[in-house]
MIFIMI-151375 format. One record per residue (C-alpha): z, y, x; residue in three letters. Coordinates in nm, 4 decimals. Each point is the difference from the previous one (the first is absolute). Last residue first. Layout:
! residues N
<rec w="Z" v="Y" u="X" aa="Ala"/>
...
***
This chain:
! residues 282
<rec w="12.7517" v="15.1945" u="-0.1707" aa="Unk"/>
<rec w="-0.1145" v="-0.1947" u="-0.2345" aa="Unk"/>
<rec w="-0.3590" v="-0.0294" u="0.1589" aa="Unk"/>
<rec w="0.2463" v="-0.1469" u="0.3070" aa="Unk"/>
<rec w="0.1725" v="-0.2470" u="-0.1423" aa="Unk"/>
<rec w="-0.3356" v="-0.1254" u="-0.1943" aa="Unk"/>
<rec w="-0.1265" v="-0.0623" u="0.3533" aa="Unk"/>
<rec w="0.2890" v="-0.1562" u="0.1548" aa="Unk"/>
<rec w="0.0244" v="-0.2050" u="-0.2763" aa="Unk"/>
<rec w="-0.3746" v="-0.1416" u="0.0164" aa="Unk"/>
<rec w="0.0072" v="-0.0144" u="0.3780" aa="Unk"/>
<rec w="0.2626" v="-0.2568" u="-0.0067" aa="Unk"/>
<rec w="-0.1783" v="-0.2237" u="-0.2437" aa="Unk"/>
<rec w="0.0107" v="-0.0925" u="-0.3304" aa="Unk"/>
<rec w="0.2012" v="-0.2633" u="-0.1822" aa="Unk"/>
<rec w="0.2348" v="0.2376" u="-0.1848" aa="Unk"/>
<rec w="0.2535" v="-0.2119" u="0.1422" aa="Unk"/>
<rec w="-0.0850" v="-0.0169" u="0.3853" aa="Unk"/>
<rec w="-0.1681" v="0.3536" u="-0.0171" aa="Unk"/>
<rec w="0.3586" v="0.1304" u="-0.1186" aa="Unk"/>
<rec w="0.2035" v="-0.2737" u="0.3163" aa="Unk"/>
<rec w="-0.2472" v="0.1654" u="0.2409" aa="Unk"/>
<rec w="0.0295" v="0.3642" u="-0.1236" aa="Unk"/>
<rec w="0.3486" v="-0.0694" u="0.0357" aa="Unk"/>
<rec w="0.0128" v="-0.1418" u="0.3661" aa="Unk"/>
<rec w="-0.1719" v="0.3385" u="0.1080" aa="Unk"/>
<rec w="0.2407" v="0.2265" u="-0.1746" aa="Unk"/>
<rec w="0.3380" v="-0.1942" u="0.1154" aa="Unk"/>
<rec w="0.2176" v="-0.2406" u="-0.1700" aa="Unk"/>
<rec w="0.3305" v="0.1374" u="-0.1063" aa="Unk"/>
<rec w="0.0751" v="-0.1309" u="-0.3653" aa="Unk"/>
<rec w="-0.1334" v="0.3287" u="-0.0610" aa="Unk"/>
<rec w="-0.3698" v="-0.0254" u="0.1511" aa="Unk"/>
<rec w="-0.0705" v="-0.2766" u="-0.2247" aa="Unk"/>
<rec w="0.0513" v="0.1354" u="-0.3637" aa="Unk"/>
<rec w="-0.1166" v="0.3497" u="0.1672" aa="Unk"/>
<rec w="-0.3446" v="-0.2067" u="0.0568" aa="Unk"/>
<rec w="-0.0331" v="-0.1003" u="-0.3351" aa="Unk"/>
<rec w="0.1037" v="0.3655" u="-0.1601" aa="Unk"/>
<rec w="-0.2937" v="0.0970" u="0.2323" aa="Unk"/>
<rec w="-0.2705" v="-0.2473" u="-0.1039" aa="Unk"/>
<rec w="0.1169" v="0.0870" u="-0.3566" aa="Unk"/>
<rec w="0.1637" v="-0.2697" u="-0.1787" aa="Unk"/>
<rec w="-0.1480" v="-0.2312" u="-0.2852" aa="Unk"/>
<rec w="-0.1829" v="-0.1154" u="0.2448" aa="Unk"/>
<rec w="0.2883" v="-0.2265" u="0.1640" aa="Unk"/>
<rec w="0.0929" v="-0.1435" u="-0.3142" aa="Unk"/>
<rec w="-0.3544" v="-0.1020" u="-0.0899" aa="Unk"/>
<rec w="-0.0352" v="-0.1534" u="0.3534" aa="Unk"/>
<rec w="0.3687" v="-0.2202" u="-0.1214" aa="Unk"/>
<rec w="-0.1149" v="-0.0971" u="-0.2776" aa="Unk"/>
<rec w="-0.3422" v="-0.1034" u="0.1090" aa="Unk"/>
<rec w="0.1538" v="-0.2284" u="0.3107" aa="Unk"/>
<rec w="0.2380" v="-0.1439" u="-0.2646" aa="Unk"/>
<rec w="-0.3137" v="-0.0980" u="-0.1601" aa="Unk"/>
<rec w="-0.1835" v="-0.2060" u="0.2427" aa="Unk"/>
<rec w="0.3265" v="-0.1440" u="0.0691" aa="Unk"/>
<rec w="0.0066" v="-0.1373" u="-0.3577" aa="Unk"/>
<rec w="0.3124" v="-0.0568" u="-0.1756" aa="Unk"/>
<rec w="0.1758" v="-0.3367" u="-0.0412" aa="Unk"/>
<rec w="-0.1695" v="-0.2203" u="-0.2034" aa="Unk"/>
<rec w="0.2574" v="-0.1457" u="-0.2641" aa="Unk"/>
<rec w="0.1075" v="-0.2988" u="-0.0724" aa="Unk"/>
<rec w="0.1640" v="-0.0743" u="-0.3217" aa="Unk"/>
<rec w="0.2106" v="-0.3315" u="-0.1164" aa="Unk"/>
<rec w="0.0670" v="-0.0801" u="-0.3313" aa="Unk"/>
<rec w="0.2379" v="-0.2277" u="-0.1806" aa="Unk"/>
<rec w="-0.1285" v="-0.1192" u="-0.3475" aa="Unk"/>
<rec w="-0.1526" v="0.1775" u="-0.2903" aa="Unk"/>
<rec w="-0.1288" v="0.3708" u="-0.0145" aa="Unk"/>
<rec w="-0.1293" v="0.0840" u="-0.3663" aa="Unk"/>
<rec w="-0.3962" v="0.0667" u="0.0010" aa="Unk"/>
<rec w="-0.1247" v="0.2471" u="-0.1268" aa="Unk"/>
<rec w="0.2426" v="0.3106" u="0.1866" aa="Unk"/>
<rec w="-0.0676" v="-0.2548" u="0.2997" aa="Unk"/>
<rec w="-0.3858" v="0.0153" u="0.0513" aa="Unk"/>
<rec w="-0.0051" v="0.3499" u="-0.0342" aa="Unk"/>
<rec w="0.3188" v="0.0687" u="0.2588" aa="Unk"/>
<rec w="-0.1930" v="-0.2456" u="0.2093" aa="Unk"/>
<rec w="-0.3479" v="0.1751" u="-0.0004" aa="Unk"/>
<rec w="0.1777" v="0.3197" u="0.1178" aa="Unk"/>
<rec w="0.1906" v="-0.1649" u="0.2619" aa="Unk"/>
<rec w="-0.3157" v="-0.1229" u="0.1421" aa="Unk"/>
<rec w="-0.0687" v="-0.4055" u="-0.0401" aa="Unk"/>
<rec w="0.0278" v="-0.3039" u="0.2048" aa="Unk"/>
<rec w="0.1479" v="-0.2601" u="-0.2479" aa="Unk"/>
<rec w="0.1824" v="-0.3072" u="0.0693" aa="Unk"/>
<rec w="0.0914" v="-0.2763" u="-0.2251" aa="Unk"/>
<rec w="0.2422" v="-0.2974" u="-0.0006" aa="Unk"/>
<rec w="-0.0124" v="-0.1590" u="-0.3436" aa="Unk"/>
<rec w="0.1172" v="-0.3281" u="0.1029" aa="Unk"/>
<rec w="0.2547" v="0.1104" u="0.2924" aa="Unk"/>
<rec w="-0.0268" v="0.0423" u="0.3450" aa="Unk"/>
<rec w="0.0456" v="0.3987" u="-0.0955" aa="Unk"/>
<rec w="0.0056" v="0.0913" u="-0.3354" aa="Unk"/>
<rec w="-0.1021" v="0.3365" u="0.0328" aa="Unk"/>
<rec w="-0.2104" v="0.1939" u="0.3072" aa="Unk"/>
<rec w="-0.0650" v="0.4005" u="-0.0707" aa="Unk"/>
<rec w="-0.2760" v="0.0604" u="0.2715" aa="Unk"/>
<rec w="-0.0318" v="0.3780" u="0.1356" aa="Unk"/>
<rec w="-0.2097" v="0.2374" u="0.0442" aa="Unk"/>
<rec w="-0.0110" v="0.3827" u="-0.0672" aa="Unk"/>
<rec w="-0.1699" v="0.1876" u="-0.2163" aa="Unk"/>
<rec w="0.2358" v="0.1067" u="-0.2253" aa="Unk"/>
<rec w="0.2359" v="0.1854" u="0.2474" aa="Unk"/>
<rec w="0.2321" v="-0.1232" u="0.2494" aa="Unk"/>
<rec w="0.3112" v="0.2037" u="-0.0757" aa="Unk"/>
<rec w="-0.0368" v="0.0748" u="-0.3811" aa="Unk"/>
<rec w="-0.1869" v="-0.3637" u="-0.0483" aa="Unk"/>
<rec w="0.3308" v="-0.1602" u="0.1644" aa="Unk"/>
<rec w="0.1821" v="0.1437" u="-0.2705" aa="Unk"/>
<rec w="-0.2543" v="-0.0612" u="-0.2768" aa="Unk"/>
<rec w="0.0214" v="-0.3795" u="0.1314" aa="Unk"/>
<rec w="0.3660" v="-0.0190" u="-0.0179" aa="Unk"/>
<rec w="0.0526" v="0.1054" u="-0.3363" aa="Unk"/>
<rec w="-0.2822" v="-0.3205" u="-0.0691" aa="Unk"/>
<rec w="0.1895" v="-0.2032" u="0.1546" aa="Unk"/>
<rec w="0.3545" v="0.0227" u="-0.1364" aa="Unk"/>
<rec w="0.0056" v="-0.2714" u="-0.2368" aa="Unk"/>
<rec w="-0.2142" v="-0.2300" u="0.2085" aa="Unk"/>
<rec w="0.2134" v="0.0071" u="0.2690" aa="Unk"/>
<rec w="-0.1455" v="0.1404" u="0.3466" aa="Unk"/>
<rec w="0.0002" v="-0.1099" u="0.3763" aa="Unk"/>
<rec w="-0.1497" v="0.2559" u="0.2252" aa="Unk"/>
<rec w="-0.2095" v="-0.0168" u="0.2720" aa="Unk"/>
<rec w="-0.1882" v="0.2426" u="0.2290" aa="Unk"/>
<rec w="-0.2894" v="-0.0162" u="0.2389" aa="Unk"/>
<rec w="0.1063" v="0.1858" u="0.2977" aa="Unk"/>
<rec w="-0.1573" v="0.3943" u="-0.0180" aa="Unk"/>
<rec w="0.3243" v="0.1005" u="-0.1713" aa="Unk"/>
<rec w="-0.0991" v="0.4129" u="-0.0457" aa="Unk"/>
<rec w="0.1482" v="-0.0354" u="-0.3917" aa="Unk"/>
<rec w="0.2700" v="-0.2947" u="0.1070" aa="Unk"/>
<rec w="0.2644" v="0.2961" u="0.1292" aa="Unk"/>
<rec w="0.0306" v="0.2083" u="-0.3290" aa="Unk"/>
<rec w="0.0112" v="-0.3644" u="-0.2187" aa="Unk"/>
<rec w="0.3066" v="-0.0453" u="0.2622" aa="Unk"/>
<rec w="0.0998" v="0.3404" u="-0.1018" aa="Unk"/>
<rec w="-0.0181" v="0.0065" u="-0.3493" aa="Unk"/>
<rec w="0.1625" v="-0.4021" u="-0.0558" aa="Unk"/>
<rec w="0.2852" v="0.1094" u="0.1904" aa="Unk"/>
<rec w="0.0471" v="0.3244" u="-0.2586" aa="Unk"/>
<rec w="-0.0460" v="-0.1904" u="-0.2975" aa="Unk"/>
<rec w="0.2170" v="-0.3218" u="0.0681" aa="Unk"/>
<rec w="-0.1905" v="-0.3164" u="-0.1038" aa="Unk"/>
<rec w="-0.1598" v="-0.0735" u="0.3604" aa="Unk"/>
<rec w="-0.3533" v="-0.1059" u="0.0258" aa="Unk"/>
<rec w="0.0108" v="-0.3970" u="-0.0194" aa="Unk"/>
<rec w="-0.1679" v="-0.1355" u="0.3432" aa="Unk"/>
<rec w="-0.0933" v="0.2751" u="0.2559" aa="Unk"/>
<rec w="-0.2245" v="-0.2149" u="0.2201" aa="Unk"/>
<rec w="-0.1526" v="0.1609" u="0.2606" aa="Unk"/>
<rec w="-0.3738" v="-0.0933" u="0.1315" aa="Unk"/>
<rec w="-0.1635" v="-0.0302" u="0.3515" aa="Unk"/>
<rec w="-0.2720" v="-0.2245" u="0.0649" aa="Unk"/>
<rec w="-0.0412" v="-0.1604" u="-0.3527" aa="Unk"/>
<rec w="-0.2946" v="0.2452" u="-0.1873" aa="Unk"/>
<rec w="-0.0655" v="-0.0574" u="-0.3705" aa="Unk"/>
<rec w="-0.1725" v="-0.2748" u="-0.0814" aa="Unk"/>
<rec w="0.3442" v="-0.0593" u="-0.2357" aa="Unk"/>
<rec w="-0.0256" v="-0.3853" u="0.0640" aa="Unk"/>
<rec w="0.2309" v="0.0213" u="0.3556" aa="Unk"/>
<rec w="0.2151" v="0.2587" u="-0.1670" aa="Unk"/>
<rec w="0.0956" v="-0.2101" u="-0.3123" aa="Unk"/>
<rec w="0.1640" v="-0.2595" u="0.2429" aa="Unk"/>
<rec w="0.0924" v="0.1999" u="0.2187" aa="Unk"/>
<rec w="0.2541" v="0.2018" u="-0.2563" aa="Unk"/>
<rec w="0.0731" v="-0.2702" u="-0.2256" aa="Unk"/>
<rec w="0.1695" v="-0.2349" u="0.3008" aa="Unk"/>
<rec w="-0.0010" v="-0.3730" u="0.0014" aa="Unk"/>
<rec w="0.0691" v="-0.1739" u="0.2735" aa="Unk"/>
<rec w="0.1578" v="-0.0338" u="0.3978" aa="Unk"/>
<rec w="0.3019" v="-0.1084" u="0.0661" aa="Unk"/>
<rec w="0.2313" v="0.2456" u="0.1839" aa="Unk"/>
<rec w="0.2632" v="-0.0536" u="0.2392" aa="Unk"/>
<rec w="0.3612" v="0.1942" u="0.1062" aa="Unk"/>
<rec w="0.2417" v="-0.1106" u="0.2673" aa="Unk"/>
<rec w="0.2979" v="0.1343" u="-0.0353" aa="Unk"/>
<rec w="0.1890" v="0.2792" u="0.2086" aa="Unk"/>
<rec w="0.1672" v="0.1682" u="-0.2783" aa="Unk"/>
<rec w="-0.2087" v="0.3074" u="0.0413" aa="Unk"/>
<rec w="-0.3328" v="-0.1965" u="-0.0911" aa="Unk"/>
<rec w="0.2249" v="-0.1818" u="-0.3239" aa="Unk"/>
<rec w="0.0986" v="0.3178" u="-0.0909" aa="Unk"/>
<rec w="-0.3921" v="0.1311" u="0.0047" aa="Unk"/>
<rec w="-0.1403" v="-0.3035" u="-0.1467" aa="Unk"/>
<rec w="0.2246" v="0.0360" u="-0.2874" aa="Unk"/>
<rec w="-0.0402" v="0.3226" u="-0.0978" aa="Unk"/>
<rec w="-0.4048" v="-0.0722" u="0.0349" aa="Unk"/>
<rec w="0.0699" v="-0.2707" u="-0.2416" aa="Unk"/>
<rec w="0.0043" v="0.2780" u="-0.3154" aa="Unk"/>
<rec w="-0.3026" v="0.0362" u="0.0056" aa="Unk"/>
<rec w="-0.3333" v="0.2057" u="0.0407" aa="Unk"/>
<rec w="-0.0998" v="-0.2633" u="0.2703" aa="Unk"/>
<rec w="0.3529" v="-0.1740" u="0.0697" aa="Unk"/>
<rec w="-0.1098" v="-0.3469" u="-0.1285" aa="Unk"/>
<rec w="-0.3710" v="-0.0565" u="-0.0486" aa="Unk"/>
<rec w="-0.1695" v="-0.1246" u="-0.3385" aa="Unk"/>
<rec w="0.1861" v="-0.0200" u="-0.3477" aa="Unk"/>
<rec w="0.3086" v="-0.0435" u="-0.1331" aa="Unk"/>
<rec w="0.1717" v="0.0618" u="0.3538" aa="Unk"/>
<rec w="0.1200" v="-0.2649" u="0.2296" aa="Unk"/>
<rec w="0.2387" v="-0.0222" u="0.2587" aa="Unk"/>
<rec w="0.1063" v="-0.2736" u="0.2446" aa="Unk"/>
<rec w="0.3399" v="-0.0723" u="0.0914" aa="Unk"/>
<rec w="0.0892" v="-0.2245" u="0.3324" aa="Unk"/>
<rec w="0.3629" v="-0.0333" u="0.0545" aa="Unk"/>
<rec w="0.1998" v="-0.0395" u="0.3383" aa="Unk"/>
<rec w="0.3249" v="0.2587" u="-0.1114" aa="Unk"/>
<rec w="-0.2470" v="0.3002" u="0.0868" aa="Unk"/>
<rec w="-0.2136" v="-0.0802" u="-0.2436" aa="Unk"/>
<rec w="0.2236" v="0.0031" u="-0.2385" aa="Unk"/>
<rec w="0.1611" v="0.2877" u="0.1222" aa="Unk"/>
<rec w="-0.3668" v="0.1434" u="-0.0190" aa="Unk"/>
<rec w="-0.0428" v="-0.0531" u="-0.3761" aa="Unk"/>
<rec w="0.3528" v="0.1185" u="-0.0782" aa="Unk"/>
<rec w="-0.0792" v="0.3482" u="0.1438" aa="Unk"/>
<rec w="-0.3452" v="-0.0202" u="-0.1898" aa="Unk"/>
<rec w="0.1897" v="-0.0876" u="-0.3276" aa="Unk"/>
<rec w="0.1663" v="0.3682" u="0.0730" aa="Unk"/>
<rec w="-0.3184" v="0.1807" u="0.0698" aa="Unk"/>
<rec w="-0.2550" v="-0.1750" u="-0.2571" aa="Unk"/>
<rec w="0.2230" v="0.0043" u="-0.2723" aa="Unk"/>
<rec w="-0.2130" v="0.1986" u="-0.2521" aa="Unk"/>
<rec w="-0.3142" v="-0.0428" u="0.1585" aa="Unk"/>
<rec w="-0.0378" v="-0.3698" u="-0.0097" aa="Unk"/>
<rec w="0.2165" v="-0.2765" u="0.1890" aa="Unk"/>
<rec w="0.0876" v="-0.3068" u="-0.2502" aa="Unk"/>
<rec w="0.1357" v="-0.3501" u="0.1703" aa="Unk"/>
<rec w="-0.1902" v="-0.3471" u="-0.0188" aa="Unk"/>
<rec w="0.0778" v="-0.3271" u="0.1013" aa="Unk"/>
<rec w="-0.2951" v="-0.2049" u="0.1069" aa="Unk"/>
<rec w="-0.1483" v="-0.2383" u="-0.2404" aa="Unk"/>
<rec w="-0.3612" v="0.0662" u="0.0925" aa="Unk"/>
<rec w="-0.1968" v="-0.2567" u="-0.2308" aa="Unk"/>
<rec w="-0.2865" v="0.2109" u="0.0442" aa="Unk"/>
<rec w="-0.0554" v="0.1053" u="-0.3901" aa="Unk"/>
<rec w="0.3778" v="0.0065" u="-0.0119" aa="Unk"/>
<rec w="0.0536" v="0.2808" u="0.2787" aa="Unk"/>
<rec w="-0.2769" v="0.2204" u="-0.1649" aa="Unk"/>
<rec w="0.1726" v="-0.0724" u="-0.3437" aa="Unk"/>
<rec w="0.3303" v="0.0931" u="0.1839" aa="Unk"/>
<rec w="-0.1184" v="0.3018" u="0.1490" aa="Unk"/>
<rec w="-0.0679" v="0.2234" u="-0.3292" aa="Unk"/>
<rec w="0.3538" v="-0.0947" u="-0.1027" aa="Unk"/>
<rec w="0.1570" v="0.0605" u="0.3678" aa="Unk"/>
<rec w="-0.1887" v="0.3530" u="0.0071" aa="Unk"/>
<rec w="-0.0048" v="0.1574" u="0.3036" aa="Unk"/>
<rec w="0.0430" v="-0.3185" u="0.1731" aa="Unk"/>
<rec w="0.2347" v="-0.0888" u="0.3077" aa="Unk"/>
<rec w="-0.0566" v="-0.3536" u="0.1227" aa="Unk"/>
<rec w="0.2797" v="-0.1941" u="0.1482" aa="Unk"/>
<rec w="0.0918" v="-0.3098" u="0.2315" aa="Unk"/>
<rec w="-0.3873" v="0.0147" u="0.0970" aa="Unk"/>
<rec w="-0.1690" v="-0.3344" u="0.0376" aa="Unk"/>
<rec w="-0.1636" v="0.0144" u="-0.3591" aa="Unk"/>
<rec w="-0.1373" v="0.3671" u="0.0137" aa="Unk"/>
<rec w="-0.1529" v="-0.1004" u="0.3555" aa="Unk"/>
<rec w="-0.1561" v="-0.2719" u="-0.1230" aa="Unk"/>
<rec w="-0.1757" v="0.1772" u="-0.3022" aa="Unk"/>
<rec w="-0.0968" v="0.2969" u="0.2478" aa="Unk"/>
<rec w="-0.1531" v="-0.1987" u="0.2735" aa="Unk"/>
<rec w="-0.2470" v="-0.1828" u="-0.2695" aa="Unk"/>
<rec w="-0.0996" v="0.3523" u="-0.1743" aa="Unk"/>
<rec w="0.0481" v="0.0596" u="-0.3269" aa="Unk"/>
<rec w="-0.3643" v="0.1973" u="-0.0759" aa="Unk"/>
<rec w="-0.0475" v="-0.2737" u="-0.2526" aa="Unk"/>
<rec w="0.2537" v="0.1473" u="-0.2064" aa="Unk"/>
<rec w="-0.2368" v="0.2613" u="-0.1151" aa="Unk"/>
<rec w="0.1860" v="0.3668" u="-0.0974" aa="Unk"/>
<rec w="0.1023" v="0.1883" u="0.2874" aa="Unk"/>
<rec w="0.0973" v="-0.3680" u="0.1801" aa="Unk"/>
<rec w="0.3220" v="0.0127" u="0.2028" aa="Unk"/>
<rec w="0.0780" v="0.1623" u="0.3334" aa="Unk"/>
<rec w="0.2858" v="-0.1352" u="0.2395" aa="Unk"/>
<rec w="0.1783" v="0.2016" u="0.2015" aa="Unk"/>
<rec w="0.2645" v="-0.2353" u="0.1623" aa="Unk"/>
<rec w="0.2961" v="0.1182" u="0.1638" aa="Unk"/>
<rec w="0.1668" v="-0.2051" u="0.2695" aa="Unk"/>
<rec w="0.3580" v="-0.1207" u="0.0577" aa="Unk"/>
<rec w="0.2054" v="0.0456" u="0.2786" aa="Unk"/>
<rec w="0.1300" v="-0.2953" u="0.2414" aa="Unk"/>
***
């Protein structure tokens, strides 16, 4: 009989956020793969888990993942932990859970801790739809274009931040989203000074260049306004002539009477209107 795999999230920061389920399941296991064996073990100790444990992190993440699942397959059960919060969200563990998938075994997660909804559900910013982009990427040109493809975002966004790079990050992010728009820096979270700030990125920047960042920081960002979107995209539209806006149209094949309707459509007049000014250029 297989194995199973075990996703088990640990406290971001209070240990009273162990949950019940987890704890038992971390002492039943036959192993539990940590990120960080000598961050885990005072986690483990706390809870009187003495479960053997085995390191999986980023740098070994595809070969100890192959050992994982023959474990697994061989009748094991392994569970997985990360330093902090949710395996496999922004981790390594998503290797894992993939091989383990294609392997054929059975694969469960135990519900926790996890920075990202936990700072988004105090934010006050809005929860229906949001991405989460975790650490921005360290390479130059990756970092460009996915900071490129976040300016129109109109989810709420979040980002995870150290406090030696956070303030470089924030005049980024001001470049794309401007100064004047919202967002809640969170720090600390579930821990004694938690705070949370909703502030501009303008107001931030201030607040940061006097005073130093401390702690682990999470930012959520509002995503951009449709309101907006619908001016950028009317400004874009005037900026051509009525008939330079109907050739845009009429050359991707669509006839003369569809076009004035699309042209009215965007410049948010009506038919008549184009039809009209068409003419007096003629």
């Amino acid at each position: 009989m297989q194995g199973v795999l075990y996703l088990v999230a640990t406290p971001i920061g209070n240990l009273e956020d162990m949950t019940m389920r987890a704890i038992r399941v971390l002492k039943e296991v036959d192993l539990i793969a940590a990120e960080d064996t000598r961050n885990s073990i005072k986690l483990l100790n706390h809870f009187d888990i003495k479960t053997h444990m085995t390191s999986y992190h980023e740098y070994n993440k595809v070969e100890k993942a192959e050992v994982l699942v023959n474990k697994m397959l061989d009748g094991e059960n392994v569970a997985i932990i990360t330093d902090a919060g949710t395996p496999a969200i922004s981790d390594p563990g998503e290797v894992l859970v993939k091989k383990a998938i294609e392997a054929g075994i059975k694969v469960t997660s135990l519900p926790g801790a996890c920075a990202a909804v936990t700072a988004l559900t105090i934010s006050g910013q809005l929860t229906r739809r949001f991405a989460f982009e975790a650490f921005l990427p360290s390479d130059k040109k990756e970092r460009a274009i996915i900071l490129s493809q976040m300016k129109d975002e109109t989810r709420t966004m979040i980002v995870y931040e150290a406090p030696h790079h956070l303030i470089k990050t924030l005049k980024e992010l001001r470049e794309i989203f401007g100064g004047d728009r919202s967002l809640t820096i969170v720090k600390e979270l579930t821990k004694l000074h938690e705070n949370s700030m909703m502030t501009t990125f303008d107001d931030c920047l201030a607040y940061y260049e006097e005073h130093e960042p401390k702690g682990e920081y999470v930012l959520v960002i509002a995503g951009k306004d449709y309101a907006l979107i619908k001016a950028d995209e009317q400004a874009k539209w005037e900026a051509m002539s009525i008939e330079e806006h109907m050739e845009y149209y009429m050359s991707e094949g669509i006839d003369k009477k569809e076009a004035m309707k699309k042209v009215a459509k965007d410049r948010g007049v009506g038919k008549r209107e184009i039809y009209k000014a068409l003419i007096s250029e003629d």
